[in-house]
N, C-alpha and C positions, 0 to 999 in steps of 0.2 A: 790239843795242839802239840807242836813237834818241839822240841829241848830247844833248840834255839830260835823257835820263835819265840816274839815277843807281845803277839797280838792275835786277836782272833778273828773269823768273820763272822757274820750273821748267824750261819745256819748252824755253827761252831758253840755260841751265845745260847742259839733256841734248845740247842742238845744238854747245854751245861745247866739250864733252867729247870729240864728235864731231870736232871739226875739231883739237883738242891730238892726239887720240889718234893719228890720221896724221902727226901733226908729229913725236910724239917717239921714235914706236916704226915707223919707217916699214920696217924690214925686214920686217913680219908682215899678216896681211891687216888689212882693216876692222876686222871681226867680235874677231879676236885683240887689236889695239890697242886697243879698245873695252874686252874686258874687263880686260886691262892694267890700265887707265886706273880699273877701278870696282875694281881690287885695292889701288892703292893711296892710293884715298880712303876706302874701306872704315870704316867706325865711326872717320872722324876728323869732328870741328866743326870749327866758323871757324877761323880763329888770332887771334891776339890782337897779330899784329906792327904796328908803328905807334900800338899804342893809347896815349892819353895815361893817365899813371899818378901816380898821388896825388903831394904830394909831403908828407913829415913832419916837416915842420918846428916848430919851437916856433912861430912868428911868424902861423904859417896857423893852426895848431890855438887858437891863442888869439884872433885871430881868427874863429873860426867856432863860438867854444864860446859859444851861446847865454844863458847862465847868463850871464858877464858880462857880457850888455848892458844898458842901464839905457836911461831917457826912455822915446819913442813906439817902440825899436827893438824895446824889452820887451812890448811889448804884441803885437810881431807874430807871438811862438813860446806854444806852452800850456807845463806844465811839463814836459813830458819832451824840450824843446827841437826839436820838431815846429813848422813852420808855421802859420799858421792860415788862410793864404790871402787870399781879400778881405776877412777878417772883420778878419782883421789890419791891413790896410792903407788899411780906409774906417771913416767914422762910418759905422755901420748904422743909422736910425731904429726905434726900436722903439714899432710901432704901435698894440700890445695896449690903450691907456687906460689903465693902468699906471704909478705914479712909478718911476724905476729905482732898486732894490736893495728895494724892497714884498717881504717873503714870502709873503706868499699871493698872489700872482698869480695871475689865472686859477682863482680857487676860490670868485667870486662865482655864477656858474652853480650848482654843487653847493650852495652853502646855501642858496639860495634855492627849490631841488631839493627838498631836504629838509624843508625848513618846510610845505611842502603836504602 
């Protein structure tokens, strides 16, 4: 891989496999190390070593529990304490012609529909 990458692809993986496989099982040919080597990666995933992990504390969780926030912080989660994104975090203009909180919006089209 190249200095600033950060990842590799497949074919990238099958090479690097290639070159462990001599390294660590060198009494046995290629071919033997090789499949060694896919014996015992065999139906495993990633690992998970190094990962950062929650942590559970009372101080974070109270923190991050949506429900008590109050002001402009409230406005930025719906209720199931989900974000809401930019809607959350800008005035949106609402361009419809429209006073805000009107219930029929948008239902001048349709009666005017009907009357003809």
């Amino acid at each position: 891989r190249g200095k600033s990458v950060r990842t590799i692809n497949f074919e990238q993986f099958k090479e690097a496999l290639q070159e462990l496989s001599k390294k660590r099982f060198k009494g046995k040919s290629d071919e033997e190390a090789l499949q060694e080597i896919y014996k015992l990666i065999e139906g495993k995933g990633p690992g998970l070593t190094g990962v950062t992990k929650t942590v559970a504390s009372p101080t974070v969780s109270r923190l991050t529990d949506t429900s008590k926030f109050t002001g402009s912080h409230k406005e930025r989660f719906d209720a199931s304490g989900k974000g809401k994104g930019r809607a959350g975090r800008e005035d949106l203009v609402d361009n419809s012609g429209y006073v805000s909180g009107y219930k029929h919006a948008g239902t001048y089209d349709h009666k005017v529909q009907g009357n003809k």
